[in-house]
Legacy VTK file of the C-alpha trace (Angstrom):
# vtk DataFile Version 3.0
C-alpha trace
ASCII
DATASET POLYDATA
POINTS 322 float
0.000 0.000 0.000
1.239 3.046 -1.095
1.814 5.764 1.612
3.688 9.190 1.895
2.789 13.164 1.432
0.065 14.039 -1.710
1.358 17.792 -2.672
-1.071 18.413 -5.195
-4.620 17.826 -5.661
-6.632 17.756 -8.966
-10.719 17.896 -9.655
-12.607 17.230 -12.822
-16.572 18.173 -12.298
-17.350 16.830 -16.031
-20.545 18.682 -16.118
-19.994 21.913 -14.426
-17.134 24.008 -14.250
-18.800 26.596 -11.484
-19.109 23.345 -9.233
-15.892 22.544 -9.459
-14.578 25.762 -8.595
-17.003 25.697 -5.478
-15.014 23.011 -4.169
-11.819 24.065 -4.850
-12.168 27.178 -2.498
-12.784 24.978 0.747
-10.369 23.055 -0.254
-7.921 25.073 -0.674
-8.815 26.986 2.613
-9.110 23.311 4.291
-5.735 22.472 2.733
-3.789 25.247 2.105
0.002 23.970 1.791
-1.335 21.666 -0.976
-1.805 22.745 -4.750
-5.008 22.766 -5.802
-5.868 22.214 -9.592
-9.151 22.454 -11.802
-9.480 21.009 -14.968
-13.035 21.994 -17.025
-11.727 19.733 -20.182
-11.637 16.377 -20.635
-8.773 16.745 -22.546
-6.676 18.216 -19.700
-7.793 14.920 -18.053
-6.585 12.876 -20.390
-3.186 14.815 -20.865
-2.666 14.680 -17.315
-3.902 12.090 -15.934
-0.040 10.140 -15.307
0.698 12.880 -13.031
-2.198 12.355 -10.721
-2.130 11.145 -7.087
-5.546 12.342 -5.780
-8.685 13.093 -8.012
-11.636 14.161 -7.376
-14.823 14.028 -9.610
-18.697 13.953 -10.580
-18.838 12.365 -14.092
-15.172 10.896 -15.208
-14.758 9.863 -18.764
-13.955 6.161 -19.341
-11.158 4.474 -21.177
-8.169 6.622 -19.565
-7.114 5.219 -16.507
-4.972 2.676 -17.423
-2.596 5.700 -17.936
-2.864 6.705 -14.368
0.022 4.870 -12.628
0.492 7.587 -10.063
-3.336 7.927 -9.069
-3.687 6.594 -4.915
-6.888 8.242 -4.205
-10.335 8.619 -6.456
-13.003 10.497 -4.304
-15.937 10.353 -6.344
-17.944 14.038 -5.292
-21.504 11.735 -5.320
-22.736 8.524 -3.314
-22.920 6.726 -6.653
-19.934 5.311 -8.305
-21.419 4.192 -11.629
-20.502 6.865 -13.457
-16.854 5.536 -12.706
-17.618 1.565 -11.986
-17.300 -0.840 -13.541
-13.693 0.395 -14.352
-11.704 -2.494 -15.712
-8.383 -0.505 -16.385
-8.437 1.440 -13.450
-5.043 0.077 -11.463
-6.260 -2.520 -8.756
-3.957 -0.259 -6.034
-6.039 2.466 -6.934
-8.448 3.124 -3.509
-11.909 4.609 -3.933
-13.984 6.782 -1.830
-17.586 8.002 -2.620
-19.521 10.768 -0.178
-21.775 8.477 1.409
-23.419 10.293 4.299
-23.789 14.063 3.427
-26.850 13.302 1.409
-29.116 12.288 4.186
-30.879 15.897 5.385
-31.511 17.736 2.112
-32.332 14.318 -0.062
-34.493 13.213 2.963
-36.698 16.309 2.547
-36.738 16.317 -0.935
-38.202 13.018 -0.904
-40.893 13.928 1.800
-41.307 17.278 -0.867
-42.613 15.464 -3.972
-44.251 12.831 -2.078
-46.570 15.987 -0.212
-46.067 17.331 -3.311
-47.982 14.080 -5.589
-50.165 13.391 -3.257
-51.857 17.013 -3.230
-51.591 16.903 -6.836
-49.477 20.067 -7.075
-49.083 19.526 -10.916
-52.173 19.634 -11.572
-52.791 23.425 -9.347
-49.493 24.665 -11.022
-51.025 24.048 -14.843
-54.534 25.265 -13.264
-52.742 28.639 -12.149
-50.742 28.611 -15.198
-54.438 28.669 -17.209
-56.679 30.587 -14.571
-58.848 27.937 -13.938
-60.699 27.179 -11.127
-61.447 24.068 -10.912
-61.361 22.108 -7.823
-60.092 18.476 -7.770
-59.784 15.940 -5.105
-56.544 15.252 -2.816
-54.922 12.269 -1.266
-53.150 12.219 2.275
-50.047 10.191 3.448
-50.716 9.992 6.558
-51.636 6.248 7.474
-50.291 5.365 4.253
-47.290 2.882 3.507
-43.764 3.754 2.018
-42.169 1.731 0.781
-38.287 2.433 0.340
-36.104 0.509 -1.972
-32.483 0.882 -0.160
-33.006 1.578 3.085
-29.058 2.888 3.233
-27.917 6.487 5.115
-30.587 8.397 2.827
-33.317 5.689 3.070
-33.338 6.223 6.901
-33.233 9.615 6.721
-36.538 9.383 4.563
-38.061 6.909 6.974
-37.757 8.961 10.075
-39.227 11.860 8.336
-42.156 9.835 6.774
-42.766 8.147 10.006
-43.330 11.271 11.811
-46.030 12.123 9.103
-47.597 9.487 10.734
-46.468 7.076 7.569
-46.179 3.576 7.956
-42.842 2.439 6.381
-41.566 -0.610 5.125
-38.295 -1.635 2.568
-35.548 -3.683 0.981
-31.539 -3.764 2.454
-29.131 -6.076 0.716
-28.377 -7.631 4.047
-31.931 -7.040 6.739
-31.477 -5.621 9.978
-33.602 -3.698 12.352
-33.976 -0.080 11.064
-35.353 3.149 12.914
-38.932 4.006 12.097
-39.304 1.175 9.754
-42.037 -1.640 10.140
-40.409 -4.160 8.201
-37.102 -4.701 6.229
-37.419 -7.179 3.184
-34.070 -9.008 1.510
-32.873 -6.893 -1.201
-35.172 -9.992 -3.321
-38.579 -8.180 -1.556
-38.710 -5.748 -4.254
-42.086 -7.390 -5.516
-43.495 -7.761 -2.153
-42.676 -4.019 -1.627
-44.330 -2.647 -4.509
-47.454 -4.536 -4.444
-47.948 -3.236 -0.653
-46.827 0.440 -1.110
-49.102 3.807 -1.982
-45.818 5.679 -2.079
-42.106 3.771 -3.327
-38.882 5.944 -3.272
-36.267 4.211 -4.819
-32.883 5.070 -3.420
-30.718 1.711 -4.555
-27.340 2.608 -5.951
-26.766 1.951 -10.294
-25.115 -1.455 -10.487
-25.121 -4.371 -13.173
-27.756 -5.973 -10.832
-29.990 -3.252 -10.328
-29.893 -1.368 -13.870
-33.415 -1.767 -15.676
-34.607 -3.896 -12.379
-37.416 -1.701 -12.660
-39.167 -2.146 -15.978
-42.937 -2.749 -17.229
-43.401 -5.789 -14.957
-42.040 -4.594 -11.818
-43.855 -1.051 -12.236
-47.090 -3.588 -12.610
-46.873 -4.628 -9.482
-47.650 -1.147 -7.956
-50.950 -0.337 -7.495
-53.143 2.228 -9.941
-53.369 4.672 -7.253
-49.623 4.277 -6.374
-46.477 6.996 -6.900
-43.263 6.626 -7.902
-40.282 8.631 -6.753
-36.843 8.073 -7.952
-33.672 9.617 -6.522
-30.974 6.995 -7.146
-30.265 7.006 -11.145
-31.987 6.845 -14.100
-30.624 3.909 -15.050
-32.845 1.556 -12.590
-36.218 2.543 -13.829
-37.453 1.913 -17.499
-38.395 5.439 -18.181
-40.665 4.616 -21.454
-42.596 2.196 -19.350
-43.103 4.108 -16.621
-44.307 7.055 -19.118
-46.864 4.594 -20.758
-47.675 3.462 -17.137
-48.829 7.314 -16.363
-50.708 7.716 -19.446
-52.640 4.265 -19.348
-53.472 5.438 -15.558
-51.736 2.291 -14.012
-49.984 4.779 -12.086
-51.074 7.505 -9.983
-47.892 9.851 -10.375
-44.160 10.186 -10.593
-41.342 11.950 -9.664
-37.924 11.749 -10.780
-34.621 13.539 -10.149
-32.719 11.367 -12.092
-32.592 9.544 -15.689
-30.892 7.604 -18.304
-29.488 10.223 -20.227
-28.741 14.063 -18.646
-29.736 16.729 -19.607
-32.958 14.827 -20.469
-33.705 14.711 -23.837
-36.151 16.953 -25.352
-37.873 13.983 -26.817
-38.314 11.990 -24.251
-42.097 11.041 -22.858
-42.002 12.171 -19.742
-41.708 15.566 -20.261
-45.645 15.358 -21.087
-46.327 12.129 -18.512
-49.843 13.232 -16.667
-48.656 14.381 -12.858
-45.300 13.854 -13.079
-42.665 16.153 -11.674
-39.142 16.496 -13.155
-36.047 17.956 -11.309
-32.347 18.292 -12.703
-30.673 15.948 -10.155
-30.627 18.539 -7.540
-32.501 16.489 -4.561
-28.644 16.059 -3.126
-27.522 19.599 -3.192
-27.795 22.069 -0.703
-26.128 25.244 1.576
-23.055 23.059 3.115
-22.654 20.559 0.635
-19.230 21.384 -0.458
-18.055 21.764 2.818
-18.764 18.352 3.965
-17.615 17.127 0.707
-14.127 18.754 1.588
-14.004 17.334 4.969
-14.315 13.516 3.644
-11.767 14.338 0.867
-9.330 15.702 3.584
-9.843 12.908 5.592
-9.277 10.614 3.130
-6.142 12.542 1.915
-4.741 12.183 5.364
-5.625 8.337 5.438
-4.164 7.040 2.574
-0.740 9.329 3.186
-1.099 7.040 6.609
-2.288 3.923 5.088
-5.018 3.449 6.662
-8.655 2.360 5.391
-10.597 5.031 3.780
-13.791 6.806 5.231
-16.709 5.741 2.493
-14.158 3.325 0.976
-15.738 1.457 -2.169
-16.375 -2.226 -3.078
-15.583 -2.967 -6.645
-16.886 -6.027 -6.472
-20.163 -4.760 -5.371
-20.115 -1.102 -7.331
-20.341 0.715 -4.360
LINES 1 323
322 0 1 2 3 4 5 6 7 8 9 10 11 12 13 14 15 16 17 18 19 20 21 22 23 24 25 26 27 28 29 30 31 32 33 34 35 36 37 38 39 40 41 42 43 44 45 46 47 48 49 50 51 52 53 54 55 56 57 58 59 60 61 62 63 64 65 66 67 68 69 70 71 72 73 74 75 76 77 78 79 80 81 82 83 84 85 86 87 88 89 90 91 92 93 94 95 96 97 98 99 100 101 102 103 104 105 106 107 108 109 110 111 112 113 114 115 116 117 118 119 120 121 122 123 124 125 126 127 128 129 130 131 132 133 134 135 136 137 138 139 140 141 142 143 144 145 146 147 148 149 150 151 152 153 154 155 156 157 158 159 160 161 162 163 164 165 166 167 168 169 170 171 172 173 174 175 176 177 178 179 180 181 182 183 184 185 186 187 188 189 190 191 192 193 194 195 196 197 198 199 200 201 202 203 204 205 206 207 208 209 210 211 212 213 214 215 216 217 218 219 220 221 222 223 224 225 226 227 228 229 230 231 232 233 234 235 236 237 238 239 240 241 242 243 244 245 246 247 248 249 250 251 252 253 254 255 256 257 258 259 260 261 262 263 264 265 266 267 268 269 270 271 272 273 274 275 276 277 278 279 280 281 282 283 284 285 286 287 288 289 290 291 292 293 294 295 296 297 298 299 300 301 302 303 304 305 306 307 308 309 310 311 312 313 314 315 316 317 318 319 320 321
């Protein structure tokens, strides 16, 4: 295991630019006898990348790494590491980190947001306003209602406990069961079906592996009931997003509400820009005032660890893909 001093640090957002340099200030007040370097191109990356000993980023490109022979430490800025994983040239001493943990408050209430948010059929008032028409509708309540969570991890507690003090009743899958705060029952990470079919409200939180990717499709979304909403946080990648727009429009589904999806910026063309009472956000349910600032502490920690050689906080299973 490789160990000494890390003198310079570099980040690649591969989306945003602005959020990259909104890390590199903490960081460089956190760390400031340590260079700091942005790159907003992925062909600085690329040109680079044998010279790296400590990266940091959102949305790497694939098909370099085998080129970075230096590279100890890969702090991915997100709790998801598919955008990275699987990674087959990526050096087997090279350690990875994601930023499990900092999610939990502002993803929590987001959550709890479109779920108030669906049930009191805010699309519907927002296009009324938009028109000027008066027209009143009826409203559904969550309270005595079931949730049902799929990956009841950091976040999926977080959205428990909240939910549960709404008076929700709360029930979901972990890969390995255990007894969870403010949840009724835990099912195998197998309980999927026996989830859905017993949910009014799912939020799916699981993380984008080989396993999970398209897991849920036309026949799992069947097993939800009519008057059932969907709310996905984790990727786009785990839900099929043409069934679940021909699942709103046939009215086998109540409502939706998704932060993430297959391809970002979603396309134009896509369905469920025009899906009846369904809410779409630009994967922003994880950001909020603070973010970077935990983000930094993790990565400092980290940096400090692997000089030390010792394990990393949030340290990554490859096998697993997360």
């Amino acid at each position: 295991m490789s160990t000494g001093r890390i003198a310079r640090i570099h980040i690649y957002h591969g989306i945003s630019q602005e959020l990259s340099e909104a890390l590199a200030r903490p960081l460089r007040a956190r760390l400031p006898d340590r260079e700091v370097i942005v790159w907003a191109r992925e062909d600085e990356l690329r040109a680079g990348i044998g010279e790296v000993e400590a990266l940091l980023a959102y949305r790497p490109p694939r098909g370099l790494w085998a080129g970075a022979t230096r590279l100890r430490l890969f702090q991915m800025m997100g709790a998801g590491v598919d955008a990275l994983l699987p990674a087959p040239d990526l050096p087997s001493a090279v350690r990875i980190a994601n930023a499990r943990g900092i999610h939990g408050p502002q993803m929590s209430e987001f959550a709890l947001g479109m779920i108030l948010a669906l049930a009191k059929r805010l699309p519907r008032a927002l296009e009324q306003s938009r028109n000027r028409l008066w027209k009143p509708y009826a409203v559904d309540t969550i309270s005595g209602r079931t949730l049902g969570i799929l990956g009841l991890g950091a976040i999926g507690s977080a959205v428990a406990e909240k939910a549960n003090a709404l008076g929700m009743r709360v029930i979901g899958t972990q890969r390995e069961p255990k007894a969870t705060p403010h949840v009724d029952r835990v099912f195998a990470g197998d309980g999927t079906r026996a989830v859905l079919r017993e949910s009014d409200f799912v939020v799916v939180l699981l993380p984008l592996t080989p396993r999970t990717r398209g897991s849920l499709g036309a026949v799992e979304l069947g097993w939800l009931r009519p008057s059932a909403y969907l709310v996905n946080l984790a990727r786009g990648g785990i839900v099929d997003e043409d069934a679940l727009a021909a699942a709103l429009r046939a009215g086998r589904l109540a409502g939706a509400a998704l932060d993430v999806f297959a391809e970002e910026p979603l396309p134009a063309t896509s369905p469920l820009w025009s899906a009846p009472n369904t809410i779409l956000s630009p994967h922003v349910s994880g950001l909020g005032p603070g973010y970077m600032d935990r983000l930094t502490e993790i990565f400092a920690e980290n940096l400090q660890r692997i000089e030390t050689g010792r394990p990393l906080r949030n340290e990554v299973d490859r096998a697993r893909g997360y």
